[in-house]
C-alpha positions in Angstrom: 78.9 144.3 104.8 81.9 143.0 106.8 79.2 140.3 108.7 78.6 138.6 104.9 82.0 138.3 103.9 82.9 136.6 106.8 79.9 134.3 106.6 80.4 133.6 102.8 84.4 132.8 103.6 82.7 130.6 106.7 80.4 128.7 104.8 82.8 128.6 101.6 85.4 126.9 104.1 83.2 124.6 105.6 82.0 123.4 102.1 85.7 122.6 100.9 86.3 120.6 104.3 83.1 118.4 103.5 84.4 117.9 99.9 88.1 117.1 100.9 86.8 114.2 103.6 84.4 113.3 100.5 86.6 112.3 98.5 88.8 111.1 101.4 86.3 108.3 102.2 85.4 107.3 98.8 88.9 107.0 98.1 89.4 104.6 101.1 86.5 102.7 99.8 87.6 102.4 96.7 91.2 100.7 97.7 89.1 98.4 99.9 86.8 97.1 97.3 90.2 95.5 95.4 90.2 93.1 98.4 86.5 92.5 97.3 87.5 92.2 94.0 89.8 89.7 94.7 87.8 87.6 96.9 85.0 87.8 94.7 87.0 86.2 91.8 88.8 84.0 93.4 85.2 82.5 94.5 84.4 82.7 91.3 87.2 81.1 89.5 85.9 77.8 91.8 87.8 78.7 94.8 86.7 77.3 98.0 87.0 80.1 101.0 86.2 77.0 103.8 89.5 76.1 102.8 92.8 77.6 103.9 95.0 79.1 101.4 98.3 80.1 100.8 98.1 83.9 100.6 101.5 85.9 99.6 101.5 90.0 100.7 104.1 92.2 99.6 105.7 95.0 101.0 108.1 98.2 99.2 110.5 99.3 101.3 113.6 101.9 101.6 116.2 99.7 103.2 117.7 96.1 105.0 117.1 97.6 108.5 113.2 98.4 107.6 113.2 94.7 105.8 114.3 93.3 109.1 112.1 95.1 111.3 109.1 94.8 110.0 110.1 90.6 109.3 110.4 90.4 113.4 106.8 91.7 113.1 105.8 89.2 110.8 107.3 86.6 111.8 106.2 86.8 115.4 102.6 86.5 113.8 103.8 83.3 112.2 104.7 84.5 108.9 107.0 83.6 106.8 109.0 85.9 105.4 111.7 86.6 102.9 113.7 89.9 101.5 115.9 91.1 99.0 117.2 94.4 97.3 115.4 95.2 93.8 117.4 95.0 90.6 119.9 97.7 90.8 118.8 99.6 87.6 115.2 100.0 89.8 116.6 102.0 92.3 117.8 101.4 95.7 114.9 100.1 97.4 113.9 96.3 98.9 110.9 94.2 98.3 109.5 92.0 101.3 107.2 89.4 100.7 105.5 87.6 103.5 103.1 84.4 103.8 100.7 82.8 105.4 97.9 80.1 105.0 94.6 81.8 106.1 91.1 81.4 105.1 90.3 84.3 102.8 87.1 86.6 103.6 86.4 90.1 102.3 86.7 92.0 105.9 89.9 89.6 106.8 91.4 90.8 103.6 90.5 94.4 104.2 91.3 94.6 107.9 94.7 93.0 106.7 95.3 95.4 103.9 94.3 98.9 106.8 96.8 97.1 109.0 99.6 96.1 106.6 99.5 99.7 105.1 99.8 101.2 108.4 102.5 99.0 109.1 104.5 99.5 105.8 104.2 103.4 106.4 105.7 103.1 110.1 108.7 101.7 108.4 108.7 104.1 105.5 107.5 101.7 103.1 104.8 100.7 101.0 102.3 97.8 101.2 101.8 96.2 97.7 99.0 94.2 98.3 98.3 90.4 98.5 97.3 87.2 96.0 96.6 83.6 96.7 97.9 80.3 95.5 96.0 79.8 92.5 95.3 83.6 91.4 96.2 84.1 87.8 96.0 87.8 85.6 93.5 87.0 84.1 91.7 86.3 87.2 93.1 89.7 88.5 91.7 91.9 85.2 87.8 90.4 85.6 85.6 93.4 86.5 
């Protein structure tokens, strides 16, 4: 009797774990497929991805010293970068915004968002994301 409890708290665990990683990857997948999303209608909007663009990323994060840390990263990457504090009435917090001229591709993007989110979260910060010269909303709202 004992024996089949423990086995049906076993398999009962093991089934939650498989449903928590799941979701886990489909999330990741899901944030990923924005990058796609915006590739996708850029290309579609008549933008050429031979060509180099101007590509702005944007960062959240607590404070100056995180602002100016994370910039040195940046800028030894050849970024440029610029910071300031948000409006006072938004809290307390700074927004960084970097840039860049790269050719724009789906795993670039996406290997740039994984990296830039790790990076933000190092520095107790948030990454925001990233647009390109030339992106407009309603570009950003087409399925």
């Amino acid at each position: 009797m004992q024996v089949t409890i423990w086995l049906m708290v076993l398999a009962a665990t093991v089934a939650v774990v498989r449903v928590y990683f799941t979701v886990r990857r489909m999330s990741a997948q899901r944030k990923e497929d924005w990058d796609e999303r915006l590739v996708k209608n850029l290309r579609a909007q008549g933008g050429n991805l031979f060509s180099p663009y101007e590509v702005d990323f944007f960062f959240d994060l607590p404070d100056q010293r995180a602002c100016e840390q994370l910039s040195e990263v940046l800028k030894a990457r050849e970024f440029s970068v610029d910071f300031h504090q948000v409006e006072a009435d938004r809290g307390d917090r700074y927004t960084l915004h970097a840039s860049k001229s790269l050719r724009i591709s789906v795993p670039d993007m996406q290997a740039l968002t994984r990296e830039f989110k790790a990076l933000a979260a190092g520095f107790s910060g948030r990454y925001d994301g990233w647009a390109a010269a030339g992106m407009t909303r309603e570009l950003l709202r087409k399925p």
